[in-house]
MIMITI-975745 format. One record per atom (N, C-alpha, C): x, y, z. Coordinates in steps of 0.1 Angstrom, whole numbers, padded with zeros to 4 digits, always signed. Example, Ala and Ser with C-alpha at 12.3 -4.5 7.8 and 13.67 -1.06 7.14 Angstrom:
BEGIN
+0132-0057+0078+0123-0045+0078+0132-0033+0078+0128-0022+0071+0137-0011+0071+0129+0000+0079
//
This chain:
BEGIN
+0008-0012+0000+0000+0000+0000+0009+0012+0000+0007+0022-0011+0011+0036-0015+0000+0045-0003+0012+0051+0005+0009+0065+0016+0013+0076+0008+0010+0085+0018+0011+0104+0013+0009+0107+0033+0019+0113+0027+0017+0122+0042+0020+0138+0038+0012+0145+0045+0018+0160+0042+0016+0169+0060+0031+0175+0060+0036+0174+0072+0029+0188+0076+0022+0196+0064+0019+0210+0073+0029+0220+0074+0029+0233+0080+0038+0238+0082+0034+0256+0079+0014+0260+0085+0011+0270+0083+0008+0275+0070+0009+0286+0068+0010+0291+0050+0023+0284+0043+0031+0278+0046+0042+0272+0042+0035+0260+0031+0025+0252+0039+0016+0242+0036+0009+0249+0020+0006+0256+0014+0002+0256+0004+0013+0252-0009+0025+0245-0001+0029+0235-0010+0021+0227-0016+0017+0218-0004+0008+0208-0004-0003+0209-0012-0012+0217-0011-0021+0221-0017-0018+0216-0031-0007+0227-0038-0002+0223-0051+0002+0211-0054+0005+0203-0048+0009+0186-0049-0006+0178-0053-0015+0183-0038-0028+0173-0039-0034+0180-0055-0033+0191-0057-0043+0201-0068-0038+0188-0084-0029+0186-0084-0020+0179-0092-0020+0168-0094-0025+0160-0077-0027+0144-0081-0044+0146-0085-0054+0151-0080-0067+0154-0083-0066+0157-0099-0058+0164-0109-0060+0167-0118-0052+0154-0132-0046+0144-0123-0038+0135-0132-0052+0118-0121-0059+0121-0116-0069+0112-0109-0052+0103-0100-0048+0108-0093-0038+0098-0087-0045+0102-0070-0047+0081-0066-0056+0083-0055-0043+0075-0049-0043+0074-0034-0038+0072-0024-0047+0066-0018-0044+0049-0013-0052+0045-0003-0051+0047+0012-0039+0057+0017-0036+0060+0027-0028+0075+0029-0035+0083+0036-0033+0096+0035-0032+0101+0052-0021+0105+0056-0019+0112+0071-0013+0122+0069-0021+0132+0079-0019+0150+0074-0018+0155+0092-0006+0165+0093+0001+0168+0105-0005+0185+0100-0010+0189+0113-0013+0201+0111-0023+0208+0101-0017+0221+0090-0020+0227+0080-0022+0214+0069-0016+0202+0070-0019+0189+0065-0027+0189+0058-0034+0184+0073-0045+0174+0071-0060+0180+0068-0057+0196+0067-0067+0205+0062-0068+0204+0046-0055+0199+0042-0053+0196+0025-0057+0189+0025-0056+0179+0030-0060+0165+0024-0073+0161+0027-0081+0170+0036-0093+0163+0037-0104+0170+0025-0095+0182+0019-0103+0190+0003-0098+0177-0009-0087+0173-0006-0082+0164-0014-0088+0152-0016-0097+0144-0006-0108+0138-0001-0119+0140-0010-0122+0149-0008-0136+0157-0013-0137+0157-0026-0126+0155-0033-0123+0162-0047-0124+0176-0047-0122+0182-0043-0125+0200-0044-0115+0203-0046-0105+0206-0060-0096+0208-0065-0096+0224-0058-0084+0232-0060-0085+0247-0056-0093+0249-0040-0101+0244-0036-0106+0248-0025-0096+0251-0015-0084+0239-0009-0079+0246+0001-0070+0258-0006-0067+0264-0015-0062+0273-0021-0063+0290-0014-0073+0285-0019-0089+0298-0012-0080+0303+0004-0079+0294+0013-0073+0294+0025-0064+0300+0026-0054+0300+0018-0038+0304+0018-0038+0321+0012-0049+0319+0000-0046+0333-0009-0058+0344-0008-0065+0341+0002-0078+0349+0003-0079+0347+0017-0085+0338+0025-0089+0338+0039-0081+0341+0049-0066+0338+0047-0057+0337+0055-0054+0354+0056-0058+0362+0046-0057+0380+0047-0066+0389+0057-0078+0379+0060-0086+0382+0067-0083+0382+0085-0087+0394+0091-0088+0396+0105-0094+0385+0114-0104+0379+0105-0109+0367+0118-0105+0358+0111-0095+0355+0108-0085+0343+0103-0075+0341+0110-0068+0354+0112-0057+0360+0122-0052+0372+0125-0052+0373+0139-0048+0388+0138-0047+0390+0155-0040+0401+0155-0038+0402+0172-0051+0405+0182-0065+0413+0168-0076+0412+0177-0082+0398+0182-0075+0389+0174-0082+0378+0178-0077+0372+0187-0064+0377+0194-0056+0371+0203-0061+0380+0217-0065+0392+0215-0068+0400+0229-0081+0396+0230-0088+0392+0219-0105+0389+0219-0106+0374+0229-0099+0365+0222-0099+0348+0226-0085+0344+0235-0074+0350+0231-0062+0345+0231-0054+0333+0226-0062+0334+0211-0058+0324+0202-0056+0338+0186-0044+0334+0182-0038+0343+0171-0048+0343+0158-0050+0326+0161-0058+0321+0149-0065+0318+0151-0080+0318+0146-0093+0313+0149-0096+0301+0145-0091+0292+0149-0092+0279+0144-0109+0276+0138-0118+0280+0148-0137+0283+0145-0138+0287+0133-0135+0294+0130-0134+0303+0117-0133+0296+0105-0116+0289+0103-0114+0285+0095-0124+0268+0091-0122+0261+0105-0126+0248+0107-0146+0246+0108-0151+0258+0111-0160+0256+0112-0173+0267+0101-0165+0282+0109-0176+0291+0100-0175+0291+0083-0159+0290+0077-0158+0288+0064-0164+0275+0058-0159+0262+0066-0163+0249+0062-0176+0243+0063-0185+0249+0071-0197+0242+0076-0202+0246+0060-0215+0235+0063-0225+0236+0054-0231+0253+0053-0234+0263+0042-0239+0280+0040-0225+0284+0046-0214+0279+0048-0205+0287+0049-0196+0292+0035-0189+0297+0032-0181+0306+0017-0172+0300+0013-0170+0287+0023-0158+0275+0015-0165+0262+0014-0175+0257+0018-0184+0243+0025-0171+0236+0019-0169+0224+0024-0161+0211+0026-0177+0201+0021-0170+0198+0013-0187+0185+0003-0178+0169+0012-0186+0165+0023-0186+0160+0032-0188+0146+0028-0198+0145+0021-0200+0133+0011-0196+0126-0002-0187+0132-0004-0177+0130-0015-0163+0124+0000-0163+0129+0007-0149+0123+0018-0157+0111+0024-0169+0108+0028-0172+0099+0031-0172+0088+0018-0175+0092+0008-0178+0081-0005-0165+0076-0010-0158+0088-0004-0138+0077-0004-0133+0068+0001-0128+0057-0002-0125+0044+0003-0113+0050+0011-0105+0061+0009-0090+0060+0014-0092+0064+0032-0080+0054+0037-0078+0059+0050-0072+0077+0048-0077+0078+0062-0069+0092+0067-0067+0092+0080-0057+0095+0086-0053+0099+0095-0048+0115+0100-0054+0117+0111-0048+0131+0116-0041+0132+0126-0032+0140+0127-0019+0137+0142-0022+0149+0151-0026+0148+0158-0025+0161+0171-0017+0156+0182-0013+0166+0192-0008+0159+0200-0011+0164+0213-0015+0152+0226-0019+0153+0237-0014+0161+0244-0019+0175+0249-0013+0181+0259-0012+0179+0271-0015+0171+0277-0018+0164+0293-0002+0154+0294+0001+0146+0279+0009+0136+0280+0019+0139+0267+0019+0147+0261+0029+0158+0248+0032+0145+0239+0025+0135+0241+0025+0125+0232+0020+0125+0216+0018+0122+0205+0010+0119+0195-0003+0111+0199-0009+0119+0192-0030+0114+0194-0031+0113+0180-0036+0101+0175-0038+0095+0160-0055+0096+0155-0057+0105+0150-0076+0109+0149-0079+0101+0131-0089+0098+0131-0091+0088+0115-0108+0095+0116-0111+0095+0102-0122+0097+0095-0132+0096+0106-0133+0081+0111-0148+0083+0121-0150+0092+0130-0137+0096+0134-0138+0112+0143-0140+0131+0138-0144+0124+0125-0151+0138+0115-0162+0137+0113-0173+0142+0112-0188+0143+0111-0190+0154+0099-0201+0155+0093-0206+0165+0086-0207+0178+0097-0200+0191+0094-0202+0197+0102-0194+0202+0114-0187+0191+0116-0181+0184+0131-0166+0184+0125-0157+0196+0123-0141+0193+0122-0134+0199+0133-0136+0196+0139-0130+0194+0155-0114+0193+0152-0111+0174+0150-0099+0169+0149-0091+0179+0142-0095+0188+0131-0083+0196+0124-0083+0203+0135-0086+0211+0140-0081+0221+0148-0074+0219+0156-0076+0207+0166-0067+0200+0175-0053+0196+0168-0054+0197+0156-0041+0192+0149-0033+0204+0142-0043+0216+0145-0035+0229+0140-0032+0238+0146-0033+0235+0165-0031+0245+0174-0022+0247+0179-0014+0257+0172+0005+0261+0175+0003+0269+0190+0012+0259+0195+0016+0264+0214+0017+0279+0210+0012+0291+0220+0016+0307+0221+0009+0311+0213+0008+0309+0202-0002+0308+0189-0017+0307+0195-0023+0299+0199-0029+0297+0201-0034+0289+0214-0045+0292+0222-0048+0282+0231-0047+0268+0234-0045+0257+0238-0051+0243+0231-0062+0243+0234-0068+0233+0222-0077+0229+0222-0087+0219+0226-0099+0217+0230-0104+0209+0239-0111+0199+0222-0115+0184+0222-0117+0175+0219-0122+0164+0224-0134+0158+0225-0134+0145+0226-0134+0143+0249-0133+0153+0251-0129+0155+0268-0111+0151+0274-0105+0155+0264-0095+0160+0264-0084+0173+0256-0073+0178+0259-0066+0190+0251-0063+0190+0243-0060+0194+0233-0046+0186+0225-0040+0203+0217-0025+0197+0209-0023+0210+0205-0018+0203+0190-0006+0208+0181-0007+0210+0170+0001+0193+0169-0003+0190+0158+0002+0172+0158+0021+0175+0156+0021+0186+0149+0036+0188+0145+0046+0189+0157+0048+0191+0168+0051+0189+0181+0055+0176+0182+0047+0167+0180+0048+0153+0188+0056+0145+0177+0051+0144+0164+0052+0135+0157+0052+0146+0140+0060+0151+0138+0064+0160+0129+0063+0154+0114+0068+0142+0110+0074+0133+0098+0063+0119+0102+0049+0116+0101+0048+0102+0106+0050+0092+0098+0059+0089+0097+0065+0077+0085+0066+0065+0090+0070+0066+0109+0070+0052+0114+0053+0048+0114+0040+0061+0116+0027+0055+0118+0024+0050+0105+0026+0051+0095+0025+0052+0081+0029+0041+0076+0041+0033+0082+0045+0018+0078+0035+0009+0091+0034+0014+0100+0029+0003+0111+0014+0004+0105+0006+0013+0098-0006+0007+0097-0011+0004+0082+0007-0001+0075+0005-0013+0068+0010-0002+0048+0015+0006+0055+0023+0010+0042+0039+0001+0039+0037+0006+0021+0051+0000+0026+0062+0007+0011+0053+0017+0007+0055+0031-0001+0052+0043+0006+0061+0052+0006+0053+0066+0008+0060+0078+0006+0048+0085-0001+0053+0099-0008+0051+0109+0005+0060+0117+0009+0063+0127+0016+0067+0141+0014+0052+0151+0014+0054+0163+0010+0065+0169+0024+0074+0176+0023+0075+0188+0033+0074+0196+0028+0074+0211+0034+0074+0225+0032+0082+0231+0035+0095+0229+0039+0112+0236+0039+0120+0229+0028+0129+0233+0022+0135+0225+0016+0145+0214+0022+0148+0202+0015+0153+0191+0023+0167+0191+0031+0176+0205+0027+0187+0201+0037+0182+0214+0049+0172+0217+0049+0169+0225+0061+0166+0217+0076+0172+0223+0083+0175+0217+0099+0173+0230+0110+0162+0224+0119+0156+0235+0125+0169+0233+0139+0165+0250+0142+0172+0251+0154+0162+0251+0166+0171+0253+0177+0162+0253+0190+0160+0264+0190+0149+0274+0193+0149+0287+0195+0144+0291+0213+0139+0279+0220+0135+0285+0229+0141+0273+0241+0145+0281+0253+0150+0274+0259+0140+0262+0269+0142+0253+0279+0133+0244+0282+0124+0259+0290+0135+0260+0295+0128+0270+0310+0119+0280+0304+0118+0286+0291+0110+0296+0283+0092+0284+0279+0098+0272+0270+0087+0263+0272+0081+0259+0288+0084+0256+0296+0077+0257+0311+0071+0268+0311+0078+0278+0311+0070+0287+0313+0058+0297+0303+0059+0292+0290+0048+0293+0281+0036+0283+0281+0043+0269+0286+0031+0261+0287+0027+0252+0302+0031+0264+0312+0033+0259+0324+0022+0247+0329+0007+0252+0322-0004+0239+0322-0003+0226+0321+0008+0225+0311+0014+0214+0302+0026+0213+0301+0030+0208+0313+0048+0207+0316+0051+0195+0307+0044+0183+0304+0048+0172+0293+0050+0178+0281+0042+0189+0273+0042+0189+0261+0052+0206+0263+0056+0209+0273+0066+0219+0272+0080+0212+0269+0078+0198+0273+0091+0190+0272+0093+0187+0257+0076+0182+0250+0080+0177+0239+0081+0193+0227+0079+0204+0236+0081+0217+0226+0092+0218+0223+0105+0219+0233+0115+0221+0234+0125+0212+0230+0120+0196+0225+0123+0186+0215+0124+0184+0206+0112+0198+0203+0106+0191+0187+0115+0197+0178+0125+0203+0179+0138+0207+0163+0144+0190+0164+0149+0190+0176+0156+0177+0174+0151+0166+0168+0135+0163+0172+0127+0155+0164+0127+0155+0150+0120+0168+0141+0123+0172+0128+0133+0164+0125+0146+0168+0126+0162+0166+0124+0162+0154+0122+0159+0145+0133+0159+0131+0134+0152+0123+0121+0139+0128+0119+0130+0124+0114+0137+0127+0098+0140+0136+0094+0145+0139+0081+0157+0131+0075+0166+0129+0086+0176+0120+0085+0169+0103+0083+0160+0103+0089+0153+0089+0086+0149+0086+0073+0143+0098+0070+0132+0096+0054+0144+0096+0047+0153+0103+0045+0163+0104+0035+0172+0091+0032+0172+0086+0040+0178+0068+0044+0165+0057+0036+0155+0063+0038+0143+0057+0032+0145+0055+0016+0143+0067+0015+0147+0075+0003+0158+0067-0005+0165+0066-0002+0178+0060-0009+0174+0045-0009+0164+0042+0000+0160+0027-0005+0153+0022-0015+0143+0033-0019+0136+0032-0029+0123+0033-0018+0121+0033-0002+0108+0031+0001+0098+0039+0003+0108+0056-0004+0102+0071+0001+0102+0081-0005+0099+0087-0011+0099+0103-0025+0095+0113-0014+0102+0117-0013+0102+0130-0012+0102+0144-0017+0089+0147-0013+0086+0164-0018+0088+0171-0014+0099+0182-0017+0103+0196-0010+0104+0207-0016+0104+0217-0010+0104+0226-0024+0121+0229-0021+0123+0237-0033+0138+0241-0032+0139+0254-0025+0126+0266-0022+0125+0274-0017+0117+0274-0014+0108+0285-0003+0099+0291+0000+0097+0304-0005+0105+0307-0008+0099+0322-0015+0100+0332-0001+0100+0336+0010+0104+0339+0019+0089+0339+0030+0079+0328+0022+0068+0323+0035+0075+0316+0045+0071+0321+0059+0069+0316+0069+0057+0310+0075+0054+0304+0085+0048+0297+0095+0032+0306+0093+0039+0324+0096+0023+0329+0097+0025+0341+0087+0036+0342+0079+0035+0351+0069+0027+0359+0057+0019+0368+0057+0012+0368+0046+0019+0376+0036+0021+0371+0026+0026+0371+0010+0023+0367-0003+0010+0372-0004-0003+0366-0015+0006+0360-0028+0016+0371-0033+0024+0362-0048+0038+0352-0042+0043+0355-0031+0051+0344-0026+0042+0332-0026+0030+0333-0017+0023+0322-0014+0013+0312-0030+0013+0323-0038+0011+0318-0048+0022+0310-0056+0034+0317-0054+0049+0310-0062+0050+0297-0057+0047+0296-0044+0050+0282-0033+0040+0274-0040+0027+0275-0039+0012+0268-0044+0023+0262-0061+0024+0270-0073+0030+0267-0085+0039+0256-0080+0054+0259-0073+0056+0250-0076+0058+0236-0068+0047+0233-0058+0041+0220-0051+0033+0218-0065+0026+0220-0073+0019+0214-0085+0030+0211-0092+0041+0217-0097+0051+0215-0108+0058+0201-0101+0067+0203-0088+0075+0192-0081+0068+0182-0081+0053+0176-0080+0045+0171-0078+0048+0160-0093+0049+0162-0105+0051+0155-0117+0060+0143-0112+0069+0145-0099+0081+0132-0093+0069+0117-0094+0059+0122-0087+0054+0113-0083+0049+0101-0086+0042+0107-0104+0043+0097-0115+0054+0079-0115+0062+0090-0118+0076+0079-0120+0080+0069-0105+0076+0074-0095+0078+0066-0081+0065+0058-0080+0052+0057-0082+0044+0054-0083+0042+0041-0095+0050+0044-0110+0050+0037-0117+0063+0023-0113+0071+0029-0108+0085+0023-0106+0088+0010-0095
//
């Protein structure tokens, strides 16, 4: 079984977008799809067939004040309105609807990664925990520590999947892959630093002293994890998609023609996949 994972990474993520827009328009299906963060927001339009829709997100919604903005952080104390995106744009009469029945009429698994704030572990969310109406799990999987509040779920926290489980390529073989195409959104010899120290994470996430531990991990995690796929890679069991640049998007950057150059060329890089797929 051929996987796809796409790791997210904010407005960075409208790589992805350009990848899925590309397999939707060549009909290339995936019977296993796990989306970390800004992910799994792609992949569940990718689902749908709704070519261009998560587009809309990156190059239009994302400019908007109740998308993000510092009123929304003195209003809620969340930067980003997760509601917003996950629920007021997506619901049914909302300006983006997500066609709900088209993701249910898909045979393919999905998986979504959040990660437990109680235990800074990885929380593994699948289809049956999405409802018409009901996208919960994305936002537990897109809520950046400082960024945003965590988010409650299910009668538990959780915050952004990218924290715990950054690259899931070990979940992705254990539930029975044994190909997989891997979008990221930095280019591939990029290696994160630590920017904050433990004692700065305690004290940003003093509620959540486990997942302050796994904040202050997570460059090293990345690192690890990239080092792994690229070993993959050389085996034949892993393609990887990166871009060569970003254009100078970041995490929460707005740059409507950068973010458009990024979207172009996740469609263009996207052509790899043909030949790994046939091979």
């Amino acid at each position: 079984m051929t996987g796809y994972i796409d790791v997210g990474g904010g407005l960075r993520a409208v790589y992805g977008t350009g990848v899925l827009d590309f397999c939707l328009d060549r009909k290339i299906d995936f019977p296993y799809l796990i989306g970390v963060s800004a992910g799994s927001g792609n992949i569940i339009s990718y689902l749908a067939r709704q070519k261009g829709r998560s587009l809309k997100f990156y190059t239009d919604f994302a400019f908007r004040k109740e998308y993000m903005s510092f009123h929304n952080f003195l209003k809620s104390g969340s930067y980003i309105d997760l509601d917003y995106i996950y629920s007021y744009l997506s619901n049914e009469g909302g300006e983006c609807p997500l066609d709900f029945d088209k993701v249910n009429e898909n045979s393919a698994q999905f998986v979504i990664v959040s990660t437990d704030a109680e235990s800074g572990n990885p929380a593994y969310f699948t289809k049956s925990d999405v409802a018409k109406n009901s996208y919960d799990v994305f936002k537990t999987s897109s809520c950046i520590p400082v960024v945003n509040k965590a988010y409650p779920f299910g009668g538990k926290i959780y915050y952004d999947g990218g924290l715990s489980d950054p690259i899931p390529i070990k979940k992705a073989f254990s539930d029975g892959c044994d190909k997989v195409v891997i979008c990221l959104t930095r280019p591939l010899n990029y290696r994160k630093k630590r920017r904050l120290t433990q004692k700065m994470c305690d004290r940003a996430l003093s509620e959540y002293p486990e997942t302050a531990k796994t904040l202050f991990m997570s460059a090293d995690k990345y690192n690890e994890d990239i080092e792994y796929i690229q070993k993959l890679q050389e085996e034949g069991k892993v393609l990887i998609i990166a871009p060569r640049t970003c254009f100078g998007v970041e995490t929460l950057s707005r740059k409507r023609k950068s973010i458009e150059q990024l979207y172009e060329l996740g469609y263009n890089d996207a052509e790899k996949i043909i030949g790994f797929l046939e091979g």
